[in-house]
C-alpha positions in Angstrom: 0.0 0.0 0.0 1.4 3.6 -1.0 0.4 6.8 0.2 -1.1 9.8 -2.3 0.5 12.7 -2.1 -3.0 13.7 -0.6 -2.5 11.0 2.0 0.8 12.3 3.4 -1.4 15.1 4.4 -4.7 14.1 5.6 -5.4 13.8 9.0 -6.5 10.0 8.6 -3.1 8.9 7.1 -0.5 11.3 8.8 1.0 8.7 11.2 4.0 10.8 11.8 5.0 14.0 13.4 6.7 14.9 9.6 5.7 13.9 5.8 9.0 12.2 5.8 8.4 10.1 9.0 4.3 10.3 7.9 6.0 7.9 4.4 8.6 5.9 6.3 6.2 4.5 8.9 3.9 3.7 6.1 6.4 1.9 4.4 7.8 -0.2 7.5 3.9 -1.6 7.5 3.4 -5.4 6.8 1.5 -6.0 3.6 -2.2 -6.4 3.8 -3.4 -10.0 3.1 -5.8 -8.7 0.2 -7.7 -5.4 -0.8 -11.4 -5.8 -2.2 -11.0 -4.1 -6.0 -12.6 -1.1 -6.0 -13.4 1.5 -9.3 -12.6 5.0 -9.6 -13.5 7.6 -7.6 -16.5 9.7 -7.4 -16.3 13.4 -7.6 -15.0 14.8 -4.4 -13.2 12.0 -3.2 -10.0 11.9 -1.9 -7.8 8.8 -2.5 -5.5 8.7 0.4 -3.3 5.3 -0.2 -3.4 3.2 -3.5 -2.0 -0.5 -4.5 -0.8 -2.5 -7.4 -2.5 -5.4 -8.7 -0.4 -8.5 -10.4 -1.5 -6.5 -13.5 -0.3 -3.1 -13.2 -4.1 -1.8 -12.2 -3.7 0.9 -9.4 -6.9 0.1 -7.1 -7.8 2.6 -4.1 -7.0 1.2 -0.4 -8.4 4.6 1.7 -10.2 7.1 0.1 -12.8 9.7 2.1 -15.4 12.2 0.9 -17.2 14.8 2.4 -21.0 13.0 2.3 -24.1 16.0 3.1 -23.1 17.7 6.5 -21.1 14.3 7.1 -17.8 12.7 6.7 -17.2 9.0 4.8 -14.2 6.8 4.4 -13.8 3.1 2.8 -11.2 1.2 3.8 -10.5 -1.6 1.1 -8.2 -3.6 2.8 -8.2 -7.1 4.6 -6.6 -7.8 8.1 -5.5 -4.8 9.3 -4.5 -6.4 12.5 -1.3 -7.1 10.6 -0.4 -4.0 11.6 -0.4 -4.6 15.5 0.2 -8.1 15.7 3.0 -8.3 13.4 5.3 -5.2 14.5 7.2 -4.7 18.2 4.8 -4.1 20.5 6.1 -0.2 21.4 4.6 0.2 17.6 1.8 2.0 17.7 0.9 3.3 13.6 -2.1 0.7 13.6 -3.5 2.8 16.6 -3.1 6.2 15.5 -4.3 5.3 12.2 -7.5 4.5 13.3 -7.8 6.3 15.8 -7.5 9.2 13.6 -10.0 7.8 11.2 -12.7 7.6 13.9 -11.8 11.0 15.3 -12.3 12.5 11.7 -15.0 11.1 10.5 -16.9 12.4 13.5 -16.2 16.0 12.8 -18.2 18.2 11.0 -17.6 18.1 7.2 -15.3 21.1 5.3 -16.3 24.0 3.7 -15.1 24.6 0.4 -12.3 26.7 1.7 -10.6 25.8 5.2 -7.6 27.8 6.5 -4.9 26.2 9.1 -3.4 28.8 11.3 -0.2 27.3 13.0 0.0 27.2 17.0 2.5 28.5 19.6 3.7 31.2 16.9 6.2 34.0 18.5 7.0 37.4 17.2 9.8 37.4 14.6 8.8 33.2 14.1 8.5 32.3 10.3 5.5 30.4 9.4 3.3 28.6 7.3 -0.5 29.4 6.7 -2.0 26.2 4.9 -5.7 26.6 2.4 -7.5 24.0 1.4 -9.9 24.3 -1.2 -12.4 22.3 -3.4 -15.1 23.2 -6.0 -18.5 22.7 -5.9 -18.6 18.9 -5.7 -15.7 19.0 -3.1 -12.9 18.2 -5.7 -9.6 19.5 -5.0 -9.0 22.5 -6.9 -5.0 23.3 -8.0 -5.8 25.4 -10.6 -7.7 28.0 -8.4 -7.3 32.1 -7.7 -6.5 32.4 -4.0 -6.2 35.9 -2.4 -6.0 36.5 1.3 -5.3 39.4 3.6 -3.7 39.6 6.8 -5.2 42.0 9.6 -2.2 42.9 12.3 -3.1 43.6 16.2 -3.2 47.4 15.5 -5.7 46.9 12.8 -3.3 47.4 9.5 -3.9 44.9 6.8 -1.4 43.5 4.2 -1.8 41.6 0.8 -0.4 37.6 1.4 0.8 35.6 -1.6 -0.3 32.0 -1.2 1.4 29.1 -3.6 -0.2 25.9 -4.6 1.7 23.0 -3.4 2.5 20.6 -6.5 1.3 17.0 -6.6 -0.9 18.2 -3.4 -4.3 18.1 -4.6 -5.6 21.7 -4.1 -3.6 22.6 -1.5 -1.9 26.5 -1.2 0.5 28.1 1.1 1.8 31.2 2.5 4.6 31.9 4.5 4.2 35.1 7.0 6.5 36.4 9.6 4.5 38.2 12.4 6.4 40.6 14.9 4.1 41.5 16.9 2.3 39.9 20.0 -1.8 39.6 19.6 -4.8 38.2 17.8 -4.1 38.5 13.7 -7.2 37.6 11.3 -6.1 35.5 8.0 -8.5 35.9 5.3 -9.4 34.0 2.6 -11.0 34.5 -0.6 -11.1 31.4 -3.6 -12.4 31.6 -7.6 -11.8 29.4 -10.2 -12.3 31.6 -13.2 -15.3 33.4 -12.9 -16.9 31.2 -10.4 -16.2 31.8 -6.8 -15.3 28.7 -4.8 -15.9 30.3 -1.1 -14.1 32.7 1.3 -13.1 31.9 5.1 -11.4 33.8 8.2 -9.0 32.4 11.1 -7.6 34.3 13.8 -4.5 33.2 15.7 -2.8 34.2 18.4 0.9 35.2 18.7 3.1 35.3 21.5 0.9 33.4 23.8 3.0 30.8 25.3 6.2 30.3 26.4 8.8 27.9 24.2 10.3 26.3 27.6 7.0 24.5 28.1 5.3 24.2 24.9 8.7 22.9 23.2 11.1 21.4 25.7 13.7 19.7 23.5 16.9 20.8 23.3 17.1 23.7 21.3 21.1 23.9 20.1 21.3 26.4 17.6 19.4 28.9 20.1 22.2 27.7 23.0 24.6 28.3 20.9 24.1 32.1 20.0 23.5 32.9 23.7 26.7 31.3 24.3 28.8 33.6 21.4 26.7 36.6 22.3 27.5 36.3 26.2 31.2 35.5 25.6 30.6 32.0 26.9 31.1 29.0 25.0 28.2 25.8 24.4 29.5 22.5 25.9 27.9 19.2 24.7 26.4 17.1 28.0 29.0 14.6 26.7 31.6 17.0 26.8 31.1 17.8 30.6 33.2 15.5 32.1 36.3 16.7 30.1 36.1 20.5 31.5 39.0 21.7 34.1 37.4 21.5 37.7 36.8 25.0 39.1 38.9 26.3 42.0 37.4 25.4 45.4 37.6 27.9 48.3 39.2 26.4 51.3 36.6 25.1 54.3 36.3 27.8 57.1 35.5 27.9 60.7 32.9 29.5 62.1 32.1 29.8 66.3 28.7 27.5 66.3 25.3 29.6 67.3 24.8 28.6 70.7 20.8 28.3 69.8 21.5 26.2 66.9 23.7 23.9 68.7 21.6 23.2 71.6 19.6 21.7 68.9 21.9 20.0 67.4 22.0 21.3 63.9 25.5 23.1 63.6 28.6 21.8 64.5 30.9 25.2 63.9 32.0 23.9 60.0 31.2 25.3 56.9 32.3 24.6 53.7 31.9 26.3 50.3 
């Protein structure tokens, strides 16, 4: 089974915390023991993962579609278990995959145009503003017009440039830097020639949290400039053991507190 290129980025398929670890946890799967042949696609629906007959015929494994106000998926293949029973027990894709599927297919359906606004953004951060958008039967549209505005905290508004992404179904992007702290208001308006697809609106919040706890990994690069700008220098963890000891200051003696030593607790030495 190989993901679409629509698949490395749909919530029911992204395994990974990347596209590139979303494909090679995919990949480590064992193979299905059959897949019921499906046909083609109706209008609107999104092929997620695909395989190979014998023959060369390329049949659809996952594929969703947005169905009324409602969400629907098929899943084609047989013995998914495969996944669980025949990987180390720490793996847990065959979890998260379907876990994901259920979680998604109770939502509410899409509108023709959805906007993803990134979280945990600080001023001066670079970041990406993702739009989604279909036509009128809720077919990915690449070749659509997509024009969007973003509204600052103080109220000015700017002209953003958003990209389709190739081979991504009808995907665009933007890349913005905000740098400022406050609510900002991404706008969204979609045509396809002279046929307008939809428009949407998302706010997001800048500045709001603090990296230590929202991202607690080691953060080397950042370390590192401190370090240079402070006139210090980074040292590895590794590297620790290998640094000159520091000068210690000779112990001292001190007259014990008489009230402390009725108790006990000082014995007249100090060291430091």
């Amino acid at each position: 089974m190989t993901l679409t290129a629509e698949g490395e980025h749909h919530p029911v398929t992204r395994i990974g915390s990347s596209i590139e670890q979303t494909r090679d946890l995919w990949a480590a799967l064992p193979r299905l023991s059959a897949s019921a042949p499906l046909g083609g696609p109706k209008p609107g629906a999104s092929v997620l993962a695909v395989t190979v007959a014998p023959g060369g015929a390329v049949y659809p494994v996952i594929a969703v579609q947005r169905y009324g106000r409602g969400r629907s998926m098929i899943f084609a293949g047989e013995a998914s278990w495969r996944w669980r029973m025949m990987l180390p027990s720490g793996d847990r894709s065959h979890e998260y995959f379907w876990r994901q599927a259920v979680r998604w297919l109770a939502g509410p359906a899409p509108e023709p145009v959805t906007i993803e606004v990134p979280d945990g953004v600080e001023p001066g951060d670079s970041v990406d503003i993702g739009v989604d958008v279909r036509d009128n039967v809720f077919k990915p549209a690449p070749g659509a017009t997509v024009t969007a505005t973003l509204t600052s905290p103080g109220g000015k508004s700017e002209a953003v440039t958003f990209r389709h992404e190739a081979g991504s179904g009808g995907r665009f992007t933007a890349a913005i830097r905000p740098e400022s702290r406050g609510l900002y208001r991404v706008s969204v308006d979609a045509r396809q020639g002279s046929s307008a697809l939809g428009q949407s609106a998302q706010w997001f919040f800048v500045g709001g949290g603090d990296r230590e706890f929202t991202n607690p990994r080691l953060n080397e690069g950042w370390l590192r400039r401190i370090a240079q700008q402070s006139g210090g220098r980074y040292v590895r963890a590794a590297d620790v053991p290998s640094l000159p000891r520091g000068s210690r200051a000779p112990s001292a003696r001190r007259r014990p507190n008489p009230s402390n030593a009725m108790h006990g607790t000082n014995r007249g030495r100090f060291s430091w």
